[in-house]
C-alpha positions in Angstrom: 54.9 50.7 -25.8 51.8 48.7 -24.7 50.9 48.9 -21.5 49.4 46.0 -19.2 47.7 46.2 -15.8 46.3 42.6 -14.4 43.0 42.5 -14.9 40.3 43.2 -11.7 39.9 39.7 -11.2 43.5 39.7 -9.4 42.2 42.7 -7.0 43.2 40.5 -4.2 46.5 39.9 -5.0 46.9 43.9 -5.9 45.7 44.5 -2.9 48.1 42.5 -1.1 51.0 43.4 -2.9 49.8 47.0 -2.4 49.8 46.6 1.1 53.6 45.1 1.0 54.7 47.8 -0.6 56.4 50.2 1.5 57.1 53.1 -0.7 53.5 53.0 -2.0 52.3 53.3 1.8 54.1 56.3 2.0 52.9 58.0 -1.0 49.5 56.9 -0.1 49.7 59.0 2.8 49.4 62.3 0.7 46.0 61.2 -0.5 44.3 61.6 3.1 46.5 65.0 3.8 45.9 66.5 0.8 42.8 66.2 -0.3 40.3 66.0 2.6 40.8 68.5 4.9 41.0 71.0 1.5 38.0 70.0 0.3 36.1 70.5 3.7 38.1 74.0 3.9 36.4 75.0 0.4 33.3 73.8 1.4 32.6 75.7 4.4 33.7 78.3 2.8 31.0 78.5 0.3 27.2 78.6 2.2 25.6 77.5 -0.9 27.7 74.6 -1.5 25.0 72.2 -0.8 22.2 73.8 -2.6 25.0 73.8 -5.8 25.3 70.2 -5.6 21.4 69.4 -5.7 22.2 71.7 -8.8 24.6 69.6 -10.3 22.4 66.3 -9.7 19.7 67.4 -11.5 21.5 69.2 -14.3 22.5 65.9 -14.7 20.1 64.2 -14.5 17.9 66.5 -17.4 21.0 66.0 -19.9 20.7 62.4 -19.5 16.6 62.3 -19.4 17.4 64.0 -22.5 20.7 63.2 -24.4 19.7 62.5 -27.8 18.4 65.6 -28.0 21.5 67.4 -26.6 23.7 65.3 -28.6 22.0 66.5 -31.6 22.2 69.8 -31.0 25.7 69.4 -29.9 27.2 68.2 -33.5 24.9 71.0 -35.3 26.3 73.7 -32.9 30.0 72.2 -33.8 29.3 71.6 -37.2 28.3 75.3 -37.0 31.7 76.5 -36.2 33.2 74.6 -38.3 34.0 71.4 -36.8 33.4 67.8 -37.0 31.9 65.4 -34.9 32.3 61.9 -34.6 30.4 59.3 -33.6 32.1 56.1 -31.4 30.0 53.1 -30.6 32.9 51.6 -29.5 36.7 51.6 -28.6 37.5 50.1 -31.7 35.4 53.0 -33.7 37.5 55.2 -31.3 40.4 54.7 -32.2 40.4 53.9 -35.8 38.9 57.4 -36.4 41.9 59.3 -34.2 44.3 57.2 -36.5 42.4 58.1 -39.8 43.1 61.9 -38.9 46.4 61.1 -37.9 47.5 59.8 -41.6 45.0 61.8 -43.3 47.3 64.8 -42.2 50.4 63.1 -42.2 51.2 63.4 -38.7 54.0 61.3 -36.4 53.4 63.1 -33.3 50.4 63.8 -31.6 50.8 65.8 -27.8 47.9 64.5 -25.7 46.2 66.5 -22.8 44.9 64.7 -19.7 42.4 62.4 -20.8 40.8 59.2 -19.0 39.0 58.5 -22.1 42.2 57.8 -24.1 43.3 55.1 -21.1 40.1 53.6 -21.3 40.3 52.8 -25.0 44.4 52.2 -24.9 44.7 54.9 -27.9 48.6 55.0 -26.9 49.9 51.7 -28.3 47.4 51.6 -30.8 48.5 54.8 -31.8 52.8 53.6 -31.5 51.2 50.4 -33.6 50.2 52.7 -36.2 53.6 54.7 -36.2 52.2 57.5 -34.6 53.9 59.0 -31.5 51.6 60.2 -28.6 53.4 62.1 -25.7 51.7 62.6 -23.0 51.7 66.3 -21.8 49.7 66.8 -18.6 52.9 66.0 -16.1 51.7 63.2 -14.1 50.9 61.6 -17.1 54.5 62.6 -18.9 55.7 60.7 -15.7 53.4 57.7 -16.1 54.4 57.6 -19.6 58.2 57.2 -18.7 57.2 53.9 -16.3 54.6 52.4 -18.8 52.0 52.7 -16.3 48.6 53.6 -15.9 47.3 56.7 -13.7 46.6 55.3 -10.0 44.5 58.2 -9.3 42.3 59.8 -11.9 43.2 63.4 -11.2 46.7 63.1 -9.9 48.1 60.2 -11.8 51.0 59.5 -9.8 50.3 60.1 -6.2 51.4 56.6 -6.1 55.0 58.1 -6.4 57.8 60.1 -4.4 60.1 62.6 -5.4 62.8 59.8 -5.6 61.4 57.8 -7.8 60.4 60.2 -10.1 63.8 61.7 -10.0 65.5 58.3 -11.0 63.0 57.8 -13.5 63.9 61.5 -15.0 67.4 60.9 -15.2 67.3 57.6 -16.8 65.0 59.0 -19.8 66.3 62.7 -19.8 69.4 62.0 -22.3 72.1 64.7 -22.7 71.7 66.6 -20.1 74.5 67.3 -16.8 74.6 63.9 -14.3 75.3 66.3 -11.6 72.4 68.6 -12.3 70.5 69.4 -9.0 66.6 67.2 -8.9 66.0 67.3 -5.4 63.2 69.9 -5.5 60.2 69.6 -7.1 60.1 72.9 -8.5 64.0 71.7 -10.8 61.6 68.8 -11.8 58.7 70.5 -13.0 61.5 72.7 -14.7 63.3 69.8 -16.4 59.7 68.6 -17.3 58.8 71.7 -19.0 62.1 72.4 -20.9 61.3 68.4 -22.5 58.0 69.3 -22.9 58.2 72.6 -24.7 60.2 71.1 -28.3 57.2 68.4 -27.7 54.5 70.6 -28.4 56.2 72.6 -31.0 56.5 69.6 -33.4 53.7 68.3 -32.5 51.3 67.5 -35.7 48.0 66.8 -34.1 46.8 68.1 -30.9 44.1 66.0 -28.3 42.3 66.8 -25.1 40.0 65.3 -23.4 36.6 67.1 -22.2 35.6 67.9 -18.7 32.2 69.3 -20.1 31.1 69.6 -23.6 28.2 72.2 -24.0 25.2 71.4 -26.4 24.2 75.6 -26.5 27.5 76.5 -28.0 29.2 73.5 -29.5 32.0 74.2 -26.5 34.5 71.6 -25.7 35.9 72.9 -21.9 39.3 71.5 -20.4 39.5 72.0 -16.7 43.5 72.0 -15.9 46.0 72.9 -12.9 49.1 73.4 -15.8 49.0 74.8 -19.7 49.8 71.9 -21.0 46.2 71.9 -21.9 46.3 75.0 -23.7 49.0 73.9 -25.7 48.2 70.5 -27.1 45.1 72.6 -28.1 46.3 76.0 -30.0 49.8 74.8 -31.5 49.1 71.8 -33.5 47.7 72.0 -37.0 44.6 69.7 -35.7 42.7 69.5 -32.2 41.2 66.3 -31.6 38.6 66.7 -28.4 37.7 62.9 -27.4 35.3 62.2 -24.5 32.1 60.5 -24.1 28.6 60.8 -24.2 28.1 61.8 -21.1 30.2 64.6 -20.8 27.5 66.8 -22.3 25.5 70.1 -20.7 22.6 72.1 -21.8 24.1 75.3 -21.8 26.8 77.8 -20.7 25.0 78.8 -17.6 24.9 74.9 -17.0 28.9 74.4 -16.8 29.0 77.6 -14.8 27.3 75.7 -11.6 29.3 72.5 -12.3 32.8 74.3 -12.4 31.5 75.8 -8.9 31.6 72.1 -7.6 34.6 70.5 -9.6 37.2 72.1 -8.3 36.1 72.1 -4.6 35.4 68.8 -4.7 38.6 67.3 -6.7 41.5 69.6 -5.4 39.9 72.1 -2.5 40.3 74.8 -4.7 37.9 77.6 -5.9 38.4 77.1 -9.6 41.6 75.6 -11.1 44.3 77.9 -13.0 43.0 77.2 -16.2 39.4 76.6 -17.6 39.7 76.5 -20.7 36.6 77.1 -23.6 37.0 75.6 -27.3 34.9 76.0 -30.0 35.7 74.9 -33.4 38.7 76.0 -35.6 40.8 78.9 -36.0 38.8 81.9 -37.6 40.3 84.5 -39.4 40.7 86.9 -37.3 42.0 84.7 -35.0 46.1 84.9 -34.2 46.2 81.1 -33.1 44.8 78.0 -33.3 44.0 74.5 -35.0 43.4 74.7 -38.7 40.5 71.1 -38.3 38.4 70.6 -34.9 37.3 67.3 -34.2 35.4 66.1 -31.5 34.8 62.3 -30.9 31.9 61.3 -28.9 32.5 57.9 -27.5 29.5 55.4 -26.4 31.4 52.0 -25.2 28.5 50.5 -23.3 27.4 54.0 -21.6 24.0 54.1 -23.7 23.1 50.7 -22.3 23.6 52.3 -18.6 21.1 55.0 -20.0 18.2 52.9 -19.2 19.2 50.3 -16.3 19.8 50.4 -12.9 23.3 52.2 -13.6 22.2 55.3 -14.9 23.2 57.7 -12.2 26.7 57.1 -12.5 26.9 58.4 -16.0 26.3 62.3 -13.7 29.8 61.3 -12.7 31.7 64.3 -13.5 35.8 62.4 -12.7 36.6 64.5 -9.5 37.9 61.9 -7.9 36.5 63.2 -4.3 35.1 59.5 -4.0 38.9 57.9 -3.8 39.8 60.9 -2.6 37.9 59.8 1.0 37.5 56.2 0.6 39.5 54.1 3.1 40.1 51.0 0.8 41.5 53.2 -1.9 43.8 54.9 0.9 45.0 51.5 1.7 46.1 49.9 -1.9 46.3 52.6 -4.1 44.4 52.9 -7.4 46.7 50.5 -9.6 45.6 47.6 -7.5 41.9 47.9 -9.0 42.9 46.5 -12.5 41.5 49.1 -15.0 41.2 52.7 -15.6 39.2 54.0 -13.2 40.0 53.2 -9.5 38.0 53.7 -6.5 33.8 53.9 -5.7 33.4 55.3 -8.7 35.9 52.6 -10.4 33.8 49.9 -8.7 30.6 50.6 -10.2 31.7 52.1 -13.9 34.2 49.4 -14.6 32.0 46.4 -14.0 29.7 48.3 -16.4 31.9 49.0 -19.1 33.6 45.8 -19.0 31.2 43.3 -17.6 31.1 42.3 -14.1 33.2 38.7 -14.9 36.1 40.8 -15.4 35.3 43.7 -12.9 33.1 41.7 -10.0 35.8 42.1 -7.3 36.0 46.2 -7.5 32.2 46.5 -6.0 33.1 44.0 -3.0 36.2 46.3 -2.1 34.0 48.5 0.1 33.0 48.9 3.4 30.4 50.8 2.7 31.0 53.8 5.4 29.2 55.7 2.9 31.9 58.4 2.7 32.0 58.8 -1.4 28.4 59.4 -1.2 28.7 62.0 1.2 31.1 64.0 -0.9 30.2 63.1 -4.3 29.2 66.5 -6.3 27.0 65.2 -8.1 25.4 63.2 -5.1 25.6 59.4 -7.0 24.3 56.8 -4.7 27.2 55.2 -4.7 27.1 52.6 -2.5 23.7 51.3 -3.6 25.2 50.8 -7.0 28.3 49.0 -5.4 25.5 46.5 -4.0 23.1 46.3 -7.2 26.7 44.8 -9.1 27.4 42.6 -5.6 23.6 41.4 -6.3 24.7 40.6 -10.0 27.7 39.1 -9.3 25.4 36.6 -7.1 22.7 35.8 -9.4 25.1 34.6 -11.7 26.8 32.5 -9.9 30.5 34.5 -10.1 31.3 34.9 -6.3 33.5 32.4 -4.4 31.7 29.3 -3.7 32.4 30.2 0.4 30.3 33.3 0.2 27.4 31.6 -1.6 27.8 29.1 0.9 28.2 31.3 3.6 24.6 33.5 2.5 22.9 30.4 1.9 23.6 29.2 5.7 22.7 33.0 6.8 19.5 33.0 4.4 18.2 29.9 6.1 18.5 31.7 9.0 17.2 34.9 8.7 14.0 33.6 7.5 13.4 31.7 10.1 13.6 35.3 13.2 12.9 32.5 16.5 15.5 30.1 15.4 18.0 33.1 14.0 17.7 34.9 18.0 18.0 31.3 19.4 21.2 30.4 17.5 22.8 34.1 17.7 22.6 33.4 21.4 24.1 30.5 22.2 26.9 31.3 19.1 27.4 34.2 21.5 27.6 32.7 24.4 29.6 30.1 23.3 32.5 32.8 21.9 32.3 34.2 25.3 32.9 31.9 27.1 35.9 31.2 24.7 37.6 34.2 24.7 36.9 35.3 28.2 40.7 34.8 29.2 42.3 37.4 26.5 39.0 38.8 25.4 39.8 38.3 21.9 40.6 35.9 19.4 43.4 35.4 17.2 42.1 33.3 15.1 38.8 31.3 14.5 37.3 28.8 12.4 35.7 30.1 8.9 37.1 33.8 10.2 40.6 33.3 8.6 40.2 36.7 6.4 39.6 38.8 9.6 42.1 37.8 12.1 44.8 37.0 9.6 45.2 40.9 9.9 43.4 41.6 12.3 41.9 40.4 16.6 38.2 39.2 16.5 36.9 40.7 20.2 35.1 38.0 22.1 31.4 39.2 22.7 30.7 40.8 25.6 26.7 40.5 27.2 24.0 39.9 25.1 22.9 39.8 21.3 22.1 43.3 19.5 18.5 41.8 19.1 18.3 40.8 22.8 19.0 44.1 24.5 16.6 46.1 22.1 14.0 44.0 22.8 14.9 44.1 26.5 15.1 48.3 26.6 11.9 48.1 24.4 9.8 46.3 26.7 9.3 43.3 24.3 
């Protein structure tokens, strides 16, 4: 099954559609309720909270000031233990080396853990192409993987969804089972989803995770997970394929220690998740379960060209999702509507750098730059600066509507000129004033058609900003 999501150009449209869509309004709704208030509750909770996420900044930061080094040491320590790593330049690379394994070892199955990285490079129908079976294991993903959709939300895949919906979609590709069986619970879903899941990971030939950290001291591969599918798609199969990117790397144990302390608070309000899980290499003897081969696939895909550019702080970007988690546009259209993989602030700035601002230059314009992913971002990425570094890009060559350009130009002329920019401000003002004195607002107004086609513009009310600070200034 190939999966296709428009492209981010069409934001707009998403967006709209997003906002028709009353189902996905209602689903939406859980995002705000039940992620905020829990990560502010975890937060408070822990005094040195802050001080941990100046931590995880420059932690960060040194891994990246530093990654060949760490990536070397990485593949000895792995190597070490028996393992093999695998270098990715690209998605291509990728996914040609997970398919090598694949028929190397004769596998038709392969249960996947939760991994972004496998979305990014569209492993699944690459894999189906190649007469390989992927099942997807976390459960949001199982359930995305019935729809043939992506994840709208990188840690809860379908909080897009209600229960009926994912009922119907249960019952229509759960074959052989009762008609009359009870699914109006959550708790009979998960159930149903387990029972399915459970002869999955038994004959599954190759097992793959993805990496929330990957630790240069050790040659560790950790999994950060709320369910044991995670576990599973890791110890049963004959192989364990770890694929994540470059980035994903940490100096040491200690290291991960201080970045799990901020994960978990900041993606799901909790403390630490149910399952943290360490990997590293093969089954020993001694051990009593296992994978017979460890692999671990580093992938690049355009991240070692962010290394050195204006970009580079969103490779400490550690997919907690607390950035959509507060974001008021995300709230509003969901994470399907951004095109790609990643949704959200974080979306906005990684996507245009991974697949070129032509194809991604809408995502850094859907902001209003309240500054809120900044606030809570763990790993304290500038998010919004980054968001108007691509807008400044997207300018320069020559990709945004020919309105805005228009538009700047007119304000540019302007602003450079400070007596003739307070001159015309104040008689624009007065002018809309005096317009909309009757109902105080407008309804709609020349060149404003994409505010007040949702939305009143208030008519102005005394003088310009400029006017009454120079006024209670003295000036």
């Amino acid at each position: 099954m190939t999966i296709h999501v428009p492209t981010s150009p069409a934001f707009k449209d998403n967006a709209h559609e997003a906002l028709r869509d009353p189902a996905l309004q209602r689903a939406l709704g859980n995002v705000e309720s039940g992620f905020i208030a829990k990560r502010r509750k975890a937060a408070d909770k822990l005094p040195e909270f802050e001080a941990l996420r100046d931590a995880a900044r420059d932690i960060k930061n040194h891994t990246l000031a530093h990654l060949d080094l760490y990536l070397e040491a990485y593949e000895k320590r792995v190597t070490e233990a028996g393992g093999h790593v695998h270098f990715a330049p690209t998605a291509d690379n990728a996914r040609k080396i997970v398919i090598d394994i694949c028929k190397r070892v004769g596998a038709r199955t392969i249960a996947k853990g939760k991994s972004m990285i496998s979305e990014e490079i569209d492993l699944n129908g690459h894999l189906e192409a190649a007469g390989v079976t992927p099942v997807e294991t976390d459960l949001g993903e199982y359930i995305i993987q019935l729809r043939g959709e992506r994840p709208s939300h990188i840690v809860a895949p379908v909080i897009h969804l209600n229960r009926d919906q994912i009922e119907e979609n249960f019952r229509a590709a759960h074959e052989g089972l009762p008609e009359d069986r009870d699914l109006s619970a959550p708790e009979s879903l998960l159930a149903e989803a387990r029972a399915m899941l459970r002869k999955k990971f038994l004959a599954a030939d190759v097992g793959m995770t993805g990496a929330n950290f990957l630790v240069a001291e050790t040659g560790t591969s950790v999994v950060v997970t709320n369910e044991g599918n995670g576990d599973l798609s890791q110890t049963l199969p004959k192989v364990h394929i770890v694929l994540a990117s470059i980035e994903k790397l940490v100096p040491t144990l200690d290291d991960v220690s201080q970045m799990l302390r901020v994960l978990a608070r900041s993606a799901t309000g909790q403390d630490i998740t149910v399952y943290t899980t360490f990997s590293t290499g093969p089954r020993r003897e001694a051990d009593v379960d296992g994978p017979g081969e460890y692999h671990v696939i580093l992938l690049d895909n355009g991240r070692s060209s962010m290394l050195g550019g204006e970009f580079r702080e969103m490779l400490r970007c550690i997919r907690c999702a607390a950035c959509m988690n507060h974001c008021p546009v995300y709230h509003a259209v969901g994470g399907h509507a951004y095109g790609w993989v990643y949704p959200g602030p974080m979306g906005s700035v990684l996507s245009p750098s991974l697949i070129g601002v032509d194809k991604a230059g809408h995502l850094p314009n859907a902001s209003t730059f309240c500054g809120r992913c900044e606030s809570v971002c763990p790993v304290r990425i500038p998010l919004p600066k980054l968001m108007r570094h691509w807008r400044e890009k997207e300018f320069e060559r020559h990709l945004s509507p020919a309105t805005v350009r228009s538009g700047l130009k007119v304000w540019s002329f302007f602003a450079r000129r400070p007596g003739l920019y307070r001159f015309a401000t104040r008689i624009g003002m007065r002018a809309l004033a005096l317009a909309g004195r009757g109902k105080g607002r407008f309804a709609s107004l020349p060149l404003a058609g994409g505010w007040t086609g949702t939305r009143d513009f208030a008519a102005p009310q005394g003088d310009t900003f400029q006017a009454q600070w120079r006024a209670r200034a003295g000036r």
